[in-house]
N, C-alpha and C positions, 0 to 999 in steps of 0.2 A: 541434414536436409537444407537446401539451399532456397531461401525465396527470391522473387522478384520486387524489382523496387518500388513497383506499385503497392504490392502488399503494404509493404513498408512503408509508405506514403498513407495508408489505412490504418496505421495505428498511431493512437492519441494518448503520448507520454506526456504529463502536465507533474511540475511541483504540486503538493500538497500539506497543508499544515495541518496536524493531528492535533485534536481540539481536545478530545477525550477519551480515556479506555476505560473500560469494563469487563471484566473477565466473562468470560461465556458461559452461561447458564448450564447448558449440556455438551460443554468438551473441557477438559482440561489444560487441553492445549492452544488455543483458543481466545484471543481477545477480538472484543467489540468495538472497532474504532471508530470515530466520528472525524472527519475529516473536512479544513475546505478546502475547492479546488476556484480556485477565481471568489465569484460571491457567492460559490452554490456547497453545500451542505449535502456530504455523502455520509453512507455506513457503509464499511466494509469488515469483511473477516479475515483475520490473519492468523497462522499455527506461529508467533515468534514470543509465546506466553514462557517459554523456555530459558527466553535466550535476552528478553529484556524487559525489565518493572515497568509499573507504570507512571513511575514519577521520572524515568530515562525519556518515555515517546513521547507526553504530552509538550506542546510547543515544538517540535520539531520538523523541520522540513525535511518531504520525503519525495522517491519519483512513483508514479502511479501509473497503473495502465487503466487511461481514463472511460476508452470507450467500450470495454468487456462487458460482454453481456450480462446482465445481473443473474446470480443465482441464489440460491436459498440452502445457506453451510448448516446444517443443524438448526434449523428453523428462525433461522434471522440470513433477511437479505443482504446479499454484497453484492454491494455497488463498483464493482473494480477492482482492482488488484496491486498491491504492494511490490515494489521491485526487490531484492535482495539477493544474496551472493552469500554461497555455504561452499564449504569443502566435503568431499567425496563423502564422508561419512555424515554431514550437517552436525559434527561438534562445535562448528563455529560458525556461527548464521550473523550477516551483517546487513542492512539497512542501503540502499542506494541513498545518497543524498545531494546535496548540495556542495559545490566549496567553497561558497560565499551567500550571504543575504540575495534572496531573489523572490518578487512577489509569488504568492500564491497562484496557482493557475497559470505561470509561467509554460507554454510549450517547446518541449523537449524535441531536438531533432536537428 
């Protein structure tokens, strides 16, 4: 499916540095991240409890889709959404990041 570059102009990709995780009360698959994006303080939900500790995410810079609508994964809010890249089967699930040091809240585009 092909969009227009308006669309694309509509969505707000920002760095974000991962402050802290917590595994998810009711998913297994499932961590609770704490995130900033510029100087503001998100939670989001992410299924990559699989594929990375949590002494791997904390301090890390990641890309985010900043402006999604919040929803509520198993009864905690996500504020946004994690970028990442898996293969056909997601045996191997990878992280969007940075190639270099770039502030927080940096936008992508």
């Amino acid at each position: 499916m092909e969009i227009e570059f308006e669309q694309w102009e509509n969505m707000d990709l920002r760095v974000a540095e991962i402050l802290d995780v917590e595994d998810h009360p009711n998913a297994d698959k499932l961590y609770i991240l704490k995130i900033l994006i510029g100087e503001e303080e998100r939670t989001i939900v992410a299924g990559i409890r699989k594929y990375y500790s949590k002494e791997e995410l904390i301090g890390r810079k990641i890309i985010v889709f900043a402006n999604l609508k919040p929803v509520v994964l198993r009864g905690v809010k996500s504020e946004g959404m994690l970028l990442a890249a898996s293969d056909e089967n997601k045996e191997n699930v990878v992280l969007l990041t940075v190639e270099k040091d770039i502030e927080s809240g940096a936008k992508i585009g």
